[in-house]
Structures are given as C-alpha cells and as structure tokens.
C-alpha positions in Angstrom: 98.3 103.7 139.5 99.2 107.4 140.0 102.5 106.9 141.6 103.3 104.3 138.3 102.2 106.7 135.8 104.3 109.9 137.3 107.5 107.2 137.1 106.5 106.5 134.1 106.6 110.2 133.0 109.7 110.8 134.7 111.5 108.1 132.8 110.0 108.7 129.5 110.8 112.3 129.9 114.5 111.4 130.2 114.5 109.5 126.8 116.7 111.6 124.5 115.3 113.2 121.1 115.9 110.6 118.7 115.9 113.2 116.0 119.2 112.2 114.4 122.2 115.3 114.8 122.1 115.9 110.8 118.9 117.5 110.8 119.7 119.9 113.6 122.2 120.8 111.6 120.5 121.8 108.8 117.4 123.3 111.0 116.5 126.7 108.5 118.4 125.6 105.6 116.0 125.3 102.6 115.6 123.0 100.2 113.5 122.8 96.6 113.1 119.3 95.3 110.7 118.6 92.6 109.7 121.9 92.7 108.4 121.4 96.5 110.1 124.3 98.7 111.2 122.8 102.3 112.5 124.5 105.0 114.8 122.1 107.1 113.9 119.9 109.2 110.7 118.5 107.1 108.7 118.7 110.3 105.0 119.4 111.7 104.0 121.2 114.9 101.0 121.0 116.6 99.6 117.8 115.4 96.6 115.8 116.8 97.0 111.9 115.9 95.4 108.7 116.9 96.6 105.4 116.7 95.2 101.8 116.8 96.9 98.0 116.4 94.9 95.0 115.9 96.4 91.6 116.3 95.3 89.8 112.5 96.4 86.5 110.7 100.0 86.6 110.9 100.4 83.8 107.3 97.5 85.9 105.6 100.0 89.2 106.7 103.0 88.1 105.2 101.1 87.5 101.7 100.6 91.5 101.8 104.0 92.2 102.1 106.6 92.5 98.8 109.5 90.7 97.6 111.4 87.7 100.2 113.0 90.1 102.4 110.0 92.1 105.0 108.3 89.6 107.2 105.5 89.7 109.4 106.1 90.8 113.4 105.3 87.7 115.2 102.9 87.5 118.0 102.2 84.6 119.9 99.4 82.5 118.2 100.2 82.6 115.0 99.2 86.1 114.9 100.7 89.6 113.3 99.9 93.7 113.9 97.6 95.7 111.6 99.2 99.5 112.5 96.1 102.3 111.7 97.6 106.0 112.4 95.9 108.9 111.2 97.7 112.5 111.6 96.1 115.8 111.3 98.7 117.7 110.0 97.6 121.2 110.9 101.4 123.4 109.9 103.7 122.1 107.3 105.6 123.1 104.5 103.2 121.9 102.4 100.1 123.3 104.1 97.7 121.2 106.3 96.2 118.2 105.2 95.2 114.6 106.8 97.0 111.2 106.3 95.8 108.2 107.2 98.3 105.3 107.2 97.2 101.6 107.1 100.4 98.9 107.7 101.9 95.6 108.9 104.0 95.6 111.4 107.5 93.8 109.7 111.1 92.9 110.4 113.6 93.5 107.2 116.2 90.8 106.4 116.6 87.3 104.9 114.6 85.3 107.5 111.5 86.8 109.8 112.6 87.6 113.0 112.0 85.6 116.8 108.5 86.2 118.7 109.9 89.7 121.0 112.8 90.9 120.0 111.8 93.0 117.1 110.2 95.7 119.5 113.8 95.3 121.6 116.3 95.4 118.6 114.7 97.3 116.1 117.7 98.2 114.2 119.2 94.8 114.2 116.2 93.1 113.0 115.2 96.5 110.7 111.4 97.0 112.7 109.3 99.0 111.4 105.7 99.1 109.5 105.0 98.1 105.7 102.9 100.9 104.6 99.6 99.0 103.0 98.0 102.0 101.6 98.1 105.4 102.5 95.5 108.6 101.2 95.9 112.1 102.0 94.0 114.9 101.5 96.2 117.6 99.3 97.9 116.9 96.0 100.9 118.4 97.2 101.6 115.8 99.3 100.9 112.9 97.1 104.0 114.8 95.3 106.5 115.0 97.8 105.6 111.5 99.7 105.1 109.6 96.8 108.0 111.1 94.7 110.6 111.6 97.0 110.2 109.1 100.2 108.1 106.2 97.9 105.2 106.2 100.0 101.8 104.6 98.2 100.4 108.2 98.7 97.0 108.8 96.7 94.5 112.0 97.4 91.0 110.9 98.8 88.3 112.4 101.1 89.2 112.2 104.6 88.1 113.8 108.2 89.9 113.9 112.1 86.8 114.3 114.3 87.9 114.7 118.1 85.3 114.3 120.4 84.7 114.0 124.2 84.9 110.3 124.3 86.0 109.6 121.1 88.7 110.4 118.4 87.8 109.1 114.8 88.7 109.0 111.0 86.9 108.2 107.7 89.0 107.8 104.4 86.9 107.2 101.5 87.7 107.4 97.4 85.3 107.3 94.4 82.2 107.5 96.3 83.5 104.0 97.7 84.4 103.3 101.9 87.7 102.7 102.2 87.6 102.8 106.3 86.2 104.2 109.0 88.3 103.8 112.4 87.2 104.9 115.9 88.4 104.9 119.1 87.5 105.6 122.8 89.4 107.9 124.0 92.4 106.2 126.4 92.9 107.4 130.1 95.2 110.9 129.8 98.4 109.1 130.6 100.0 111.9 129.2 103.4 109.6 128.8 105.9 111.5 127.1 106.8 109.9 123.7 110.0 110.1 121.9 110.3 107.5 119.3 112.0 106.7 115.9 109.8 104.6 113.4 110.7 103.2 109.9 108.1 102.8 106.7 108.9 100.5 104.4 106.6 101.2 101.0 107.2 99.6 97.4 107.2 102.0 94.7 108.8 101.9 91.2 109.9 98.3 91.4 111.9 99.3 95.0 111.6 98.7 98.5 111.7 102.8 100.1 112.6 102.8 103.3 112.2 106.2 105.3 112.4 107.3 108.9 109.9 109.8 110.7 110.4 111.2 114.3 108.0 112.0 117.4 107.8 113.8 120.4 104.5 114.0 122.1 102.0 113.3 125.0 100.7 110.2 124.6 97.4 109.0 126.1 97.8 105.1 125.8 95.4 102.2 126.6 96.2 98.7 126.5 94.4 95.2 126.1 91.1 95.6 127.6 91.0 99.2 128.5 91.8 99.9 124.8 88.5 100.3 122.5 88.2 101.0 118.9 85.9 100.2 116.2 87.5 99.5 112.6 85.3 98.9 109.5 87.2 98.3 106.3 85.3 99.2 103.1 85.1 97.9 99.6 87.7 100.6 97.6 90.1 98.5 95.3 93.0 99.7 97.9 92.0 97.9 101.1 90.9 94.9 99.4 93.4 92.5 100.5 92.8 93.3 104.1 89.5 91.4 104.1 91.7 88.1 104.6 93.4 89.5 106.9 91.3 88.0 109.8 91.7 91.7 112.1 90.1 90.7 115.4 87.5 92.8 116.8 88.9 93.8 119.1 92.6 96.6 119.7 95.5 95.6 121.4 96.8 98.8 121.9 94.9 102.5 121.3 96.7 105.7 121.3 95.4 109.4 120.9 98.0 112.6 120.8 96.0 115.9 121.4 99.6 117.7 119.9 102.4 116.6 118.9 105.9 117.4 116.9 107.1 115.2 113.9 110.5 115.2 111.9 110.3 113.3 108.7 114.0 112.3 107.8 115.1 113.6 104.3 117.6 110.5 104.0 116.4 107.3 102.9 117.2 104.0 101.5 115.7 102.2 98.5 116.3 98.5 97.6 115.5 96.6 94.4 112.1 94.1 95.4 113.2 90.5 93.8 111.0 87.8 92.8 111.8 84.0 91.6 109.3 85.3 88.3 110.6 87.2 85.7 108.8 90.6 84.6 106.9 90.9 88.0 107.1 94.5 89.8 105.9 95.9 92.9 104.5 99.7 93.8 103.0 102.5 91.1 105.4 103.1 88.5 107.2 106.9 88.3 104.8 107.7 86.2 101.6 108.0 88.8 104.1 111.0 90.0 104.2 113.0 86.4 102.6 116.2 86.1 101.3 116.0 89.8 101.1 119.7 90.6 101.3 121.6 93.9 97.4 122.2 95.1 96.9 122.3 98.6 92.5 121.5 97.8 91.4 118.8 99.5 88.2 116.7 97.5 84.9 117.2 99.8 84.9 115.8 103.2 83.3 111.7 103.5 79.8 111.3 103.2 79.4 107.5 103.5 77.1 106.5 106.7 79.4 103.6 108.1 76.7 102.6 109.9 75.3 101.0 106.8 77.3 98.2 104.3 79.9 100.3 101.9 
C-alpha cells in the first residue's frame, strides 16, 4: 500500500495547474465590481475543507435539477451523487468566512450523459455539480457569489470543527437544522490534488455556470474505509432532499488540512426554458439589492443534532 500511494504522489504531483493562463496574467491587477474590491486572481490560501459523496436516487435527482438541459451523473443502479463540501475560508478578499455547498453531481447538454464517461470527458459532456443550496457565513459574500457568479448564496450560522478523528460542519438558519455532516477522518494519503470543477446554479431565470480551481493535499478514503454521518434538517432550503433517498452510507470522503483555490472571474450564463409559460428558476436580482459589505457572521449553531430538528 506504501509503494502505491508514493506512485500515486508522484503521478499526481506531475499533473499541471489547471488554473487557466488568463488569470496568471492578471495575478495583482485589481478589480472593483459591485462595489467588492478584488485583487486578481479571486483566490484563497490556506484553506481547510472536507468533502463527502453519497450515492441517492438518481430519478428523484434529476427532479432537483432546472430547465431540460443538466442531468443527473449516472451510477450503476439507478443511482446519482449528492456532492457535500464545506470550505473554511480562512484569507480572502472578502475576509474569512465558511461555505458550505450542497449539489448533484450533473452532465450539461440535450440528453444525460452514458454511465462513466462524465468523470473521463468532463468537458465534452459539461461535468460538473448543480449547486442545491449553498449558506455562508458573511454578507459580503452572499454579494459577490450571488451577484456576480449566480450562486444560491444565503447568510446562516455555520461552524468547521477539526478534530482528531473527525472533521465536521453544522449549517443551520432561523433557529431551524439545515444539516449537520461529519466525517472520520480518511487515512493521510496526502495525494496531491489539482483539479478544475464547474457549478452550475440558477439565478435570475439563468443557468450560471462558473469554474473554481484547486491545489491541495488530499486525504481520501473510499467505499468502505470512507465514514460520514449526514443528517439533513427541516429549513425550507433542504427540503427537497428528503426524497432524495441518500444512502447511509459515503462513497467517497475527503478532508484537506490546507489548501489553495482560484475562483474563475469568467463565466457563462444560459436562459433555463420550460414547456410552461411564466415559470422561472433561481432568486430574482432583487434578493442581491442593497446587500452591503459586512464581513459579521450570525452566532455560531446551537442545534443538538443528536436530537430531531
């Protein structure tokens, strides 16, 4: 096991930055949009992140996604991937503050994709996640995610507890759960990771597509060695996930004691169609006016998951 996991390092290590050349370019140029300042690339250092996937119903999936044109990931047994990735965004532009990302894995185009070849052609079959719902702790970056890159970004208590054995996060809004997911703490693989990922969200009637960047040490467990705990609460956000048949059990678990990020300042947007008139998709721009710039974040959860939210 060693001697795979130092090949394994070796080979990842040669993977090239997938950061794209453009944003090298501009590294120190500044930017002001909305009244946010940025200093080029938008970009985090020194960031702790966990990561869990759980296998759910793959039919019950696709009735979470927007418009005709994202389909579910398919995995063998009729079944799709529920993404949960919580970053602890210590230095940014925008000060620190937590976000904790809940998605469907998805292909983009006019028909879903073959079993496989999604994680092998991402670009060809558009892979990437359908961002379900997504709170942070600072209105700041409600702001800048929400009115610049689409994102469904909303403020809410949140925490990033790092443990011995474990590595968890509890989001909750109102007084109301929305979840609480925990995991055990993978083997430290220490793989290097240098990946490109896509989020799709829906705002203003539009699919948003954007593109974030990582470079890291991963510690990675998979199928039985991977362990989590995921408890999905009653706040109006997470409500359709409930049908969503999520097995008990991960498929994958991933914690990153630091890593770098790059969020692309190019996107793409798309009108979301439907076969009914007057229907829309996403919070309209006006869930973005007179948001203001306050790095505060609301008081940290107080909900004992350990009893029904």
């Amino acid at each position: 096991m060693n001697r795979i996991l130092r090949l394994a390092r070796l080979g990842l290590s040669a993977v090239p930055s997938p950061v794209p050349r453009r944003q090298r370019r501009l590294a120190g140029r500044h930017a002001l949009v909305d009244g946010i300042p940025f200093e080029l690339p938008v970009d985090s250092v020194d960031t702790p992140a966990l990561m869990a996937g759980f296998t759910v119903d793959r039919a019950a999936a696709a009735r979470l996604l927007p418009g005709d044109e994202l389909h579910p990931v398919a995995l063998p047994g009729g079944k799709g991937l529920l993404v949960i990735t919580v970053v602890d965004y210590l230095r940014t532009d925008i000060g620190r503050y937590i976000e904790y990302s809940i998605a469907i894995a998805c292909t983009h185009g006019p028909r879903p994709a073959p079993p496989l070849l999604p994680g092998l052609l991402r670009g060809t079959f558009g892979t990437g996640q359908y961002v379900v719902d997504l709170p942070v702790s600072s209105e700041i970056s409600v702001k800048g995610g929400k009115g610049i890159w689409g994102m469904p970004k909303h403020r809410a208590s949140l925490d990033f507890k790092v443990g011995a054995s474990a590595v968890s996060s509890q989001y909750e809004v109102d007084g109301r759960l929305g979840m609480y997911v925990e995991i055990e703490r993978p083997p430290a693989t220490a793989l290097p990771l240098r990946v490109g990922a896509v989020n799709y969200c829906a705002f203003r009637g539009m699919l948003m597509k954007s593109s974030v960047y990582l470079d890291g040490k991963a510690d990675i467990a998979v199928g039985r060695r991977a362990r989590a705990r995921l408890v999905v609460g009653d706040a109006p956000r997470v409500a359709g996930l409930h049908g969503l048949g999520i097995a008990d059990d991960p498929l994958f678990t991933v914690y990153l004691p630091s890593a770098q990020g790059v969020l692309d300042d190019h996107f793409e947007c798309w009108f979301l169609t439907s076969g009914e008139p007057g229907r829309t998709y996403g919070e309209p721009l006006g869930s973005v006016v007179g948001l203001g710039l306050s790095e505060d974040w609301p008081d940290p959860p107080r909900l004992d998951v350990g009893a029904d939210p």
